[in-house]
N, CA, C and O atoms as a DFTB+ gen file, in Angstrom:
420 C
 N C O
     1  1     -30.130     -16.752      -1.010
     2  2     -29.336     -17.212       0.107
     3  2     -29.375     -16.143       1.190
     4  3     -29.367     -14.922       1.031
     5  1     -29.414     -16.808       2.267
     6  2     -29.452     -15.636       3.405
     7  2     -28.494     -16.027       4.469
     8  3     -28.517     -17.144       4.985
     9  1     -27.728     -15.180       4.761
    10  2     -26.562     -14.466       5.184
    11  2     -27.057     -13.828       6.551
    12  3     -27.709     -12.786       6.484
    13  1     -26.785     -14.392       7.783
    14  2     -26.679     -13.994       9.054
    15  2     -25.079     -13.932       9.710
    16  3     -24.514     -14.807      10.367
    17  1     -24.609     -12.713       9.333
    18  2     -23.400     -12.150      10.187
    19  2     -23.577     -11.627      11.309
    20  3     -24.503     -10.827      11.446
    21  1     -22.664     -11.978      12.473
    22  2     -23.237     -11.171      13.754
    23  2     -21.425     -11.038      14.420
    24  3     -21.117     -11.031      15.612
    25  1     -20.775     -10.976      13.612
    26  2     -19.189     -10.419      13.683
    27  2     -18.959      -9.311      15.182
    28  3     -18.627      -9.487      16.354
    29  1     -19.416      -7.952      14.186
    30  2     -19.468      -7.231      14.757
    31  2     -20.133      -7.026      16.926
    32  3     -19.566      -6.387      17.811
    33  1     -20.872      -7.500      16.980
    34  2     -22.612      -7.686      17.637
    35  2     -21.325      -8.489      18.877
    36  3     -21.212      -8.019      20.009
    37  1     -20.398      -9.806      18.373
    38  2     -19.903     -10.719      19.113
    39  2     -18.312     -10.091      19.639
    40  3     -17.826     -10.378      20.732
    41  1     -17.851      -9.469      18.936
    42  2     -16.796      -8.725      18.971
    43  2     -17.377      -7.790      20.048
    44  3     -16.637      -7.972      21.015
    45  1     -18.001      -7.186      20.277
    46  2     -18.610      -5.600      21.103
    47  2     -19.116      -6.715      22.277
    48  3     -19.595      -6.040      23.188
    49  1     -19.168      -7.621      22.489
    50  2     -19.560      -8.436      23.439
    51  2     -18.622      -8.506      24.359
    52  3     -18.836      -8.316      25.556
    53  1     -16.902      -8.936      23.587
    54  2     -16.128      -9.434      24.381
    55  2     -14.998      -8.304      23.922
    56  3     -13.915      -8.513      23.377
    57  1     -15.723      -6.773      24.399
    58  2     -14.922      -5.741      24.576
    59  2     -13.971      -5.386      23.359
    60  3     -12.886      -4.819      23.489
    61  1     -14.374      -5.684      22.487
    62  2     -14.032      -5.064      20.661
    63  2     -14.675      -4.327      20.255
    64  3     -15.831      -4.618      19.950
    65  1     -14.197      -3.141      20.101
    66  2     -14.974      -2.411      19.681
    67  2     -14.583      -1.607      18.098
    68  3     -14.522      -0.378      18.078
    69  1     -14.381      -2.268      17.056
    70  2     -13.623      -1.456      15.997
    71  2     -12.246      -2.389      15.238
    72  3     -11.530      -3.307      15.638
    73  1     -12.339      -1.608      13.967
    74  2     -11.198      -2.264      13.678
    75  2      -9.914      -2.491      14.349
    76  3      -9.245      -3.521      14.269
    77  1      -9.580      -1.248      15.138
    78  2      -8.486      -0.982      15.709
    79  2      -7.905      -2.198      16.449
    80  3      -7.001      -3.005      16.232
    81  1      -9.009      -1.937      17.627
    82  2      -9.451      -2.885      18.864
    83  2      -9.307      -4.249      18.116
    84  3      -8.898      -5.000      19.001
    85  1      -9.426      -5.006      16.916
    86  2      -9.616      -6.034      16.587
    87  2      -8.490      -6.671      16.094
    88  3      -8.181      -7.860      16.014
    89  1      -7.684      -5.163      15.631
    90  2      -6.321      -5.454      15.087
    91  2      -5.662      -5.513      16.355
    92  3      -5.149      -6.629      16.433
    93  1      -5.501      -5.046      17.073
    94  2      -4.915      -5.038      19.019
    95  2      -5.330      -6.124      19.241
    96  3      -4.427      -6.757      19.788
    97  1      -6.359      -6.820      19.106
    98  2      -6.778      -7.981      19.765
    99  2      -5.914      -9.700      19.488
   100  3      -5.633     -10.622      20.255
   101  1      -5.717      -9.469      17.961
   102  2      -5.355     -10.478      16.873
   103  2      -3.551     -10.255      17.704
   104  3      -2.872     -11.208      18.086
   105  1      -3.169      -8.921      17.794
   106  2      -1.482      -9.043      17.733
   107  2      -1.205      -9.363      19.188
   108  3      -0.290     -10.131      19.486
   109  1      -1.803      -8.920      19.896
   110  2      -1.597      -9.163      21.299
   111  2      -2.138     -10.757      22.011
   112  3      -1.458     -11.380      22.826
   113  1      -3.398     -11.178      21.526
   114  2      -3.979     -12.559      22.224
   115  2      -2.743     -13.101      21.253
   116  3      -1.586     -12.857      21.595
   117  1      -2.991     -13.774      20.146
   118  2      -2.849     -14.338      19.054
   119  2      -1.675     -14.332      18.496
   120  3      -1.281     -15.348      17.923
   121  1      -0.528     -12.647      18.586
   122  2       0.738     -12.801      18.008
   123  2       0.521     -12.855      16.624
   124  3       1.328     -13.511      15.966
   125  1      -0.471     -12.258      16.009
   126  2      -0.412     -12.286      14.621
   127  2      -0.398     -10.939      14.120
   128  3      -0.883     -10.242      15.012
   129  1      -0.031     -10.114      12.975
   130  2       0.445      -9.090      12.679
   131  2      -0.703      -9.365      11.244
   132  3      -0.642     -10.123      10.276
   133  1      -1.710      -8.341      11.697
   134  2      -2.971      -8.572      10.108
   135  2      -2.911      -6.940      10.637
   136  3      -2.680      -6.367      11.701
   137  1      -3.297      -6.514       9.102
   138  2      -3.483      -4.948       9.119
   139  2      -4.916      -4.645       9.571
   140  3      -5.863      -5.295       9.129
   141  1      -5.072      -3.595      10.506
   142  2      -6.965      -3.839      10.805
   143  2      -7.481      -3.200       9.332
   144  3      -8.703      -3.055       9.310
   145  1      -6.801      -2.796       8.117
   146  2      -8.226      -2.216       7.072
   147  2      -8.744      -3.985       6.811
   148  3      -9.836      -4.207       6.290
   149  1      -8.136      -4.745       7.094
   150  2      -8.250      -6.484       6.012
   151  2      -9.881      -7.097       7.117
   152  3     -10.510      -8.128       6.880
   153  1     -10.202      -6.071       8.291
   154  2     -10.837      -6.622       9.039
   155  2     -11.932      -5.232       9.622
   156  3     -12.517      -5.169      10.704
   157  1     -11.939      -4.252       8.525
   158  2     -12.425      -3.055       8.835
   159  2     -13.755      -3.504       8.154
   160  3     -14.839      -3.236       8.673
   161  1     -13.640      -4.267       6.858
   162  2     -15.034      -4.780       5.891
   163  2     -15.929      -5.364       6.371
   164  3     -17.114      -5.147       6.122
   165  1     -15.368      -6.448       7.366
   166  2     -15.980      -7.278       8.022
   167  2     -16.988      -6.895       8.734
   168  3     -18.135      -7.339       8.712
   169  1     -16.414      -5.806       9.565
   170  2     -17.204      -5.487      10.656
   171  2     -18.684      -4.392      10.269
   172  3     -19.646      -4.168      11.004
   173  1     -18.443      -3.916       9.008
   174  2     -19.481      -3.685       8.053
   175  2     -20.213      -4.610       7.500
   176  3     -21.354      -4.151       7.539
   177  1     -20.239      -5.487       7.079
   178  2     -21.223      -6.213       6.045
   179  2     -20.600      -7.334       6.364
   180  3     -19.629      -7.542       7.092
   181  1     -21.420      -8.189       5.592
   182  2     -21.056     -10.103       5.595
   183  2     -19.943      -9.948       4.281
   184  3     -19.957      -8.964       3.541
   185  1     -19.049     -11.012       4.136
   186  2     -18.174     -10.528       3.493
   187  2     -18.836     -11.474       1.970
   188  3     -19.652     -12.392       2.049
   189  1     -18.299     -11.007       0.829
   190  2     -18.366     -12.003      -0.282
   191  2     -17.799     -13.403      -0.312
   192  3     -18.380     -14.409      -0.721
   193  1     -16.600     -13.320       0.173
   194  2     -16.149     -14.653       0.558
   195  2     -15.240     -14.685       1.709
   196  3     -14.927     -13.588       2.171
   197  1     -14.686     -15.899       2.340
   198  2     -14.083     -15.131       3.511
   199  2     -13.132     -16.638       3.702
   200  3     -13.678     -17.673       4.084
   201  1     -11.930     -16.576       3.435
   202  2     -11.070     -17.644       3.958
   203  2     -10.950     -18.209       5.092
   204  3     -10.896     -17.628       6.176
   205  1     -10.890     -19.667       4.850
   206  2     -10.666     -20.363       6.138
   207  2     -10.047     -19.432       7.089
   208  3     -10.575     -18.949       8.091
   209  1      -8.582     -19.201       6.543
   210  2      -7.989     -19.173       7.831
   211  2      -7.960     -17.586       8.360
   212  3      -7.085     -17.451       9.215
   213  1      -8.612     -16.479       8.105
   214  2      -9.264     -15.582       8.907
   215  2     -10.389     -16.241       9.377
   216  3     -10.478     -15.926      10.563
   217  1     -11.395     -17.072       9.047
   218  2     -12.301     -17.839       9.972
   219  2     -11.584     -18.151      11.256
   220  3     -11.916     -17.490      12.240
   221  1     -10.644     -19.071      11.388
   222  2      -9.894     -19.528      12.193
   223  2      -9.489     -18.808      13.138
   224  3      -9.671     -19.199      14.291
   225  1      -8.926     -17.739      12.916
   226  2      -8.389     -16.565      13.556
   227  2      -9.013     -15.907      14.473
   228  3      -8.511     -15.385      15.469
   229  1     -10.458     -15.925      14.058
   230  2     -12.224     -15.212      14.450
   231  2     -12.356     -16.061      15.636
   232  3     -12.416     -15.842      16.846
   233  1     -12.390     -17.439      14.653
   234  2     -12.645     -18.346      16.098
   235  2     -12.331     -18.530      16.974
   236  3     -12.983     -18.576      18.017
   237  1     -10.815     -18.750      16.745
   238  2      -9.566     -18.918      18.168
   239  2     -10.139     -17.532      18.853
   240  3     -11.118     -17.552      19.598
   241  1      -9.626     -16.669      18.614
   242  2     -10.091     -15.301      19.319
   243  2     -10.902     -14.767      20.248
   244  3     -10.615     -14.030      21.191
   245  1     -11.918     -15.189      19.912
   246  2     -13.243     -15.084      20.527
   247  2     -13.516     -16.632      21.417
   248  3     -14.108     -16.620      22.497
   249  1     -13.248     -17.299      21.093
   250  2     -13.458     -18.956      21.195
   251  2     -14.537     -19.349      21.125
   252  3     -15.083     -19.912      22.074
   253  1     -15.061     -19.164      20.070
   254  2     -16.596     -19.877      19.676
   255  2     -16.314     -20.343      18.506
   256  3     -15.336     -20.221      17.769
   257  1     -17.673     -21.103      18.400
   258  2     -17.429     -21.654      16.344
   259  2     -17.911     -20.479      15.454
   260  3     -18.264     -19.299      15.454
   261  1     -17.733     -21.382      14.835
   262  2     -18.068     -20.942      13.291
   263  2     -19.585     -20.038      13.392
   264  3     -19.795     -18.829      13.492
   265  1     -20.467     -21.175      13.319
   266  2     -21.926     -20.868      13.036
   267  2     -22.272     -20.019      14.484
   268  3     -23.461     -19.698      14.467
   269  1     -21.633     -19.595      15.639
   270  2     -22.134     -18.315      16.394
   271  2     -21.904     -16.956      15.576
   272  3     -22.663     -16.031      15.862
   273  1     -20.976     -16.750      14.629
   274  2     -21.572     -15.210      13.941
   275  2     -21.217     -15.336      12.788
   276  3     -20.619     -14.389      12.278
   277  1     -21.564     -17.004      11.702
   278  2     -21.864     -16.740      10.352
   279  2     -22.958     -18.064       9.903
   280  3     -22.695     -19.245      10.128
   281  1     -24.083     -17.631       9.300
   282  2     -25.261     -19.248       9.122
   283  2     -25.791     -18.309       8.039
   284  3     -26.124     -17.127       7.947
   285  1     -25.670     -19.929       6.875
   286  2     -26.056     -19.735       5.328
   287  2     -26.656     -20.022       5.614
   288  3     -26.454     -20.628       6.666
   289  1     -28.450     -19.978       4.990
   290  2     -29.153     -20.749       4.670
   291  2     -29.901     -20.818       2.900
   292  3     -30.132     -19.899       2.116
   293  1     -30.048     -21.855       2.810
   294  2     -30.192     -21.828       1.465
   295  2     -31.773     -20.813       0.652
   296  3     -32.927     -20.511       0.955
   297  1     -31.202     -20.709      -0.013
   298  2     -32.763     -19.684      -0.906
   299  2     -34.067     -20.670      -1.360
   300  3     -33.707     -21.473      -2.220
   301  1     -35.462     -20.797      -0.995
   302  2     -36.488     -21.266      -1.418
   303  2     -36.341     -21.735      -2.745
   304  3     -35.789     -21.056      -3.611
   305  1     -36.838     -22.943      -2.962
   306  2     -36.708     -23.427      -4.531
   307  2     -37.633     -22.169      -5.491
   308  3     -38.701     -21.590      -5.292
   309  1     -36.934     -22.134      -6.238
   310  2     -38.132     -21.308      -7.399
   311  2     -38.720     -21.809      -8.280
   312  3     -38.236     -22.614      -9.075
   313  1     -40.061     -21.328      -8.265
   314  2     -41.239     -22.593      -8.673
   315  2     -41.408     -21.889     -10.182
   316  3     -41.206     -20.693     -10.394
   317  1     -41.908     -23.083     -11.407
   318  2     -41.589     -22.744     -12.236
   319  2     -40.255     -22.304     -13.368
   320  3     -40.425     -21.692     -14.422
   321  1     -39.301     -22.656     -12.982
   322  2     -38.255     -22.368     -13.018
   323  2     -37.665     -23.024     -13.865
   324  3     -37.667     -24.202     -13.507
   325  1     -36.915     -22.821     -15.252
   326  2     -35.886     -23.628     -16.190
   327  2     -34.878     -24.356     -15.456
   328  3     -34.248     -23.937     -14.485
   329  1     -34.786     -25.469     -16.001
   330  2     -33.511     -25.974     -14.985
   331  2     -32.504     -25.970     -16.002
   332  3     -32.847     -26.526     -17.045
   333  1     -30.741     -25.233     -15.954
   334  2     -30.422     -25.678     -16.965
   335  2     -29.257     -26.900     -16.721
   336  3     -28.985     -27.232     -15.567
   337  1     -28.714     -27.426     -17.667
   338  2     -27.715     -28.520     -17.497
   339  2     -26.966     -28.415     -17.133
   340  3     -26.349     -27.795     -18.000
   341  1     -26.304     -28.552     -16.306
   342  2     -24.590     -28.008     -15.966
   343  2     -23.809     -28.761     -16.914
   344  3     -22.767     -28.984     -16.299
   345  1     -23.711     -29.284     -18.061
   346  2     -22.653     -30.111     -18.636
   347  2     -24.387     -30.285     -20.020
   348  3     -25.598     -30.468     -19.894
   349  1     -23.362     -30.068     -21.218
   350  2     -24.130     -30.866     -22.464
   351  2     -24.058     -32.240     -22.443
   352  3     -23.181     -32.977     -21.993
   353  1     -24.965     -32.451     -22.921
   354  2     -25.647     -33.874     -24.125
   355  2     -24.159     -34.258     -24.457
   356  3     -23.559     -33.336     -25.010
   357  1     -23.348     -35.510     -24.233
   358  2     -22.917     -36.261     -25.400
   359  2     -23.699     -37.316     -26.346
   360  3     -24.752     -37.905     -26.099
   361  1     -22.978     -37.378     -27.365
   362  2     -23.616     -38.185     -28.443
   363  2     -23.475     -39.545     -28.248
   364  3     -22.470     -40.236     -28.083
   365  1     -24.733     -39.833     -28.298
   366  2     -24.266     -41.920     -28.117
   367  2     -22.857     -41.851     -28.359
   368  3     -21.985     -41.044     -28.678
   369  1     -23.047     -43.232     -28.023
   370  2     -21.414     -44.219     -28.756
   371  2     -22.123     -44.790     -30.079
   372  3     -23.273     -44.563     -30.454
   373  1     -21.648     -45.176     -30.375
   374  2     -21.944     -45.807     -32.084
   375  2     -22.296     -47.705     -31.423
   376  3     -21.597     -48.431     -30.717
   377  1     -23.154     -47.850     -31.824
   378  2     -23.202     -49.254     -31.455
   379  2     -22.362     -50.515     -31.696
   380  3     -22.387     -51.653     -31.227
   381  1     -21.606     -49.878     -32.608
   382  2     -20.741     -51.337     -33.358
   383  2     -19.364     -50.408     -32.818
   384  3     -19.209     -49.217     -32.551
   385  1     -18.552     -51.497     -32.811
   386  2     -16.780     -51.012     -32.827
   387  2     -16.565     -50.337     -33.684
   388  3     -16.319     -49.138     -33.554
   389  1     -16.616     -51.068     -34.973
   390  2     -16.796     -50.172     -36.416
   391  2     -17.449     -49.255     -36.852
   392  3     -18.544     -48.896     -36.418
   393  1     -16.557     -48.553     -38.190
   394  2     -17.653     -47.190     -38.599
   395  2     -17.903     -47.916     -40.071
   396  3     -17.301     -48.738     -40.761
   397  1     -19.272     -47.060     -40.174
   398  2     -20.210     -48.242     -41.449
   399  2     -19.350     -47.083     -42.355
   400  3     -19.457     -45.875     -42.144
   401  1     -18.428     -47.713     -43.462
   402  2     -18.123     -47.322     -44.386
   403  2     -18.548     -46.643     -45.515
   404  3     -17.936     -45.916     -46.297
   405  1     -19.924     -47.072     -45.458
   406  2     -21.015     -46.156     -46.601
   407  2     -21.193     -45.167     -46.009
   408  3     -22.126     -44.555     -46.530
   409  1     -20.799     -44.672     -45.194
   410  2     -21.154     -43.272     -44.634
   411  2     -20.187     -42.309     -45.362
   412  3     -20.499     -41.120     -45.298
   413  1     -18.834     -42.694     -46.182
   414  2     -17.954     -41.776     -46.416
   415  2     -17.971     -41.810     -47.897
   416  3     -17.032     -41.255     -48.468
   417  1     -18.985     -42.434     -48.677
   418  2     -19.033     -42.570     -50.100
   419  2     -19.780     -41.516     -50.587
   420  3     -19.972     -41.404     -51.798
C-alpha cells in the first residue's frame, strides 16, 4: 500500500509552520483546545491510523478535502501467491432431517 501524505508540505503553504503554529491554528480559527504533541507525529510521517474527526479538523482548517494531503493506493496483486480463506469450510448439512441411527451402534 502506498501512502502519499503531504500534511506537512500544505500546512507550510498556508503559513504553518510546526506543531506549535498548528496547535495556535486549531485554538484560535477553530476554538478547539488539542495539545500540539497529538499533531507533532503527523507532521513527521503518515500516521498508522488517523480518526475521522482529526481528519475533519485538518480539513475545516485548511479548507480542502481529504485526498489533497492523504491518497491510498492499493499494493500490486502478488503473483503466485496462496490465497488464504478468511472463514473455514463448514460441513454439509446432512441430507435428511434425520440422523441415521446406525451410526450410534
Amino acid at each position: 500500500m502506498a501512502v502519499y501524505w503531504r500534511l506537512k508540505e500544505l500546512l507550510e503553504a498556508h503559513g504553518i509552520q510546526g506543531a506549535a503554529a498548528l496547535h495556535r491554528a486549531l485554538n484560535n480559527d477553530l476554538g478547539l483546545q488539542v495539545s500540539p504533541q497529538a499533531f507533532a507525529k503527523l507532521l513527521r510521517k503518515p500516521p498508522e491510523s488517523l480518526k475521522i474527526s482529526t481528519a475533519q479538523m485538518l480539513c475545516t482548517l485548511l479548507q480542502i478535502p481529504l485526498q489533497d494531503f492523504l491518497v491510498i493506493t492499493p499494493d500490486p496483486p502478488i503473483k503466485n501467491a496462496e490465497t488464504k480463506q478468511p472463514y473455514k469450510k463448514k460441513k454439509p448439512a446432512p441430507s435428511s432431517l434425520f440422523i441415521d441411527p446406525t451410526g450410534f451402534l
